[in-house]
C-alpha positions as CSV (number, residue, x, y, z in Angstrom):
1,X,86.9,3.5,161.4
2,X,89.5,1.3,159.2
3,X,87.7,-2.6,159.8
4,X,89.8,-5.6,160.5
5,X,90.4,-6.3,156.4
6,X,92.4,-3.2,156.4
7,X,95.0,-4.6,158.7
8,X,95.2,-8.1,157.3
9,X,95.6,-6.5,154.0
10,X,98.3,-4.1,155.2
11,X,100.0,-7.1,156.9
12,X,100.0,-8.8,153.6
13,X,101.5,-5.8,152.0
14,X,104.0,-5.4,154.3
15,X,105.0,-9.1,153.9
16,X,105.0,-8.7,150.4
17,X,107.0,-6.0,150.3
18,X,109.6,-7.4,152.8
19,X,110.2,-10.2,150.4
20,X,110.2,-8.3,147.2
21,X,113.5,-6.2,149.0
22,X,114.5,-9.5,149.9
23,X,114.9,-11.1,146.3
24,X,115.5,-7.7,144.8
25,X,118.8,-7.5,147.3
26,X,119.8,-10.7,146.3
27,X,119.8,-9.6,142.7
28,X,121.6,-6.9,143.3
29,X,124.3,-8.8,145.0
30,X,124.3,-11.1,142.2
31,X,124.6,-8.6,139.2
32,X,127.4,-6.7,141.6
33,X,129.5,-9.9,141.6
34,X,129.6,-10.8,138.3
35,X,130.0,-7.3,137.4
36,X,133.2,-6.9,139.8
37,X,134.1,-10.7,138.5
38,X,134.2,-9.2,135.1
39,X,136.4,-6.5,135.6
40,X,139.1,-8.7,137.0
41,X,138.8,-10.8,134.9
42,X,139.6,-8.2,132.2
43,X,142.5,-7.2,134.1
44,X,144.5,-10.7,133.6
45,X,144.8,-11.6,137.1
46,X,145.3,-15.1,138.5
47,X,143.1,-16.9,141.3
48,X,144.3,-17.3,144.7
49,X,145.2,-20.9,143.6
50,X,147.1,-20.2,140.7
51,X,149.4,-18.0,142.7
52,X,150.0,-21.0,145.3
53,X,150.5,-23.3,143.2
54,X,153.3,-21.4,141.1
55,X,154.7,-20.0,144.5
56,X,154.7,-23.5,146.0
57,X,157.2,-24.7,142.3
58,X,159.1,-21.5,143.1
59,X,159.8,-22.2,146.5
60,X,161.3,-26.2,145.6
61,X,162.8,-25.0,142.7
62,X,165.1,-22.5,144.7
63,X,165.8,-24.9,147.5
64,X,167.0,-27.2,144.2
65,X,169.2,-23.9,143.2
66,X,170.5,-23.7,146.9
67,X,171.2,-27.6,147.0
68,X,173.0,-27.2,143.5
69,X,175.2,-24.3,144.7
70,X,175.9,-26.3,148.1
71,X,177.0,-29.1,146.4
72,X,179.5,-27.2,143.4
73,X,180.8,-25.5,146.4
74,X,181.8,-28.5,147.9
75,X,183.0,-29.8,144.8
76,X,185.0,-26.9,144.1
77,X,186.9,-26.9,147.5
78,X,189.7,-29.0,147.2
79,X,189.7,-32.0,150.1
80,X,193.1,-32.4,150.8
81,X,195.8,-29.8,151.3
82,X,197.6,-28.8,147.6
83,X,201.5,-29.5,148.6
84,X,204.1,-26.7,147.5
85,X,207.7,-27.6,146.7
86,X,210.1,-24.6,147.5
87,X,212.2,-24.0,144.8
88,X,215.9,-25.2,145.6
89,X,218.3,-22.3,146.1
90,X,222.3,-23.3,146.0
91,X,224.5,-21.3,147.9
């Protein structure tokens, strides 16, 4: 018959064993990510950030382009009418 030590000690095994996957997957979960954060890395690419922030100057410096072009529009329109003198004809 397997005695009462038996099952403590397979208890304690099992327990063990539990949190030795437990630490071993969070290693492997850390060596993944900074594998992965590597390779990016190594490709040049920019944070999530980066790209806001230089879409964001993007965005205000267009709407500074559009506001430019508005206003040399305006500029270039002439604001009152240009008057035309008909040449004189004798007859």
């Amino acid at each position: 018959m397997l005695g009462k030590d038996f099952f403590q000690k397979a208890a304690r095994m099992g327990s063990g064993a539990r949190d030795l996957m437990g630490s071993m997957a969070g290693e492997v979960e850390r060596l993944v990510k900074a594998r992965v954060e590597a390779s990016l890395r190594g490709m040049n690419l920019v944070s999530r950030e980066e790209f806001e922030a230089v879409k964001t100057l993007a965005e205000q410096a267009r709407a500074r382009v559009e506001a430019l072009e508005t206003k040399m529009g305006e500029r270039a329109k002439p604001t009152t009418k240009p008057t035309t003198k008909e040449p004189k004809t004798s007859t």
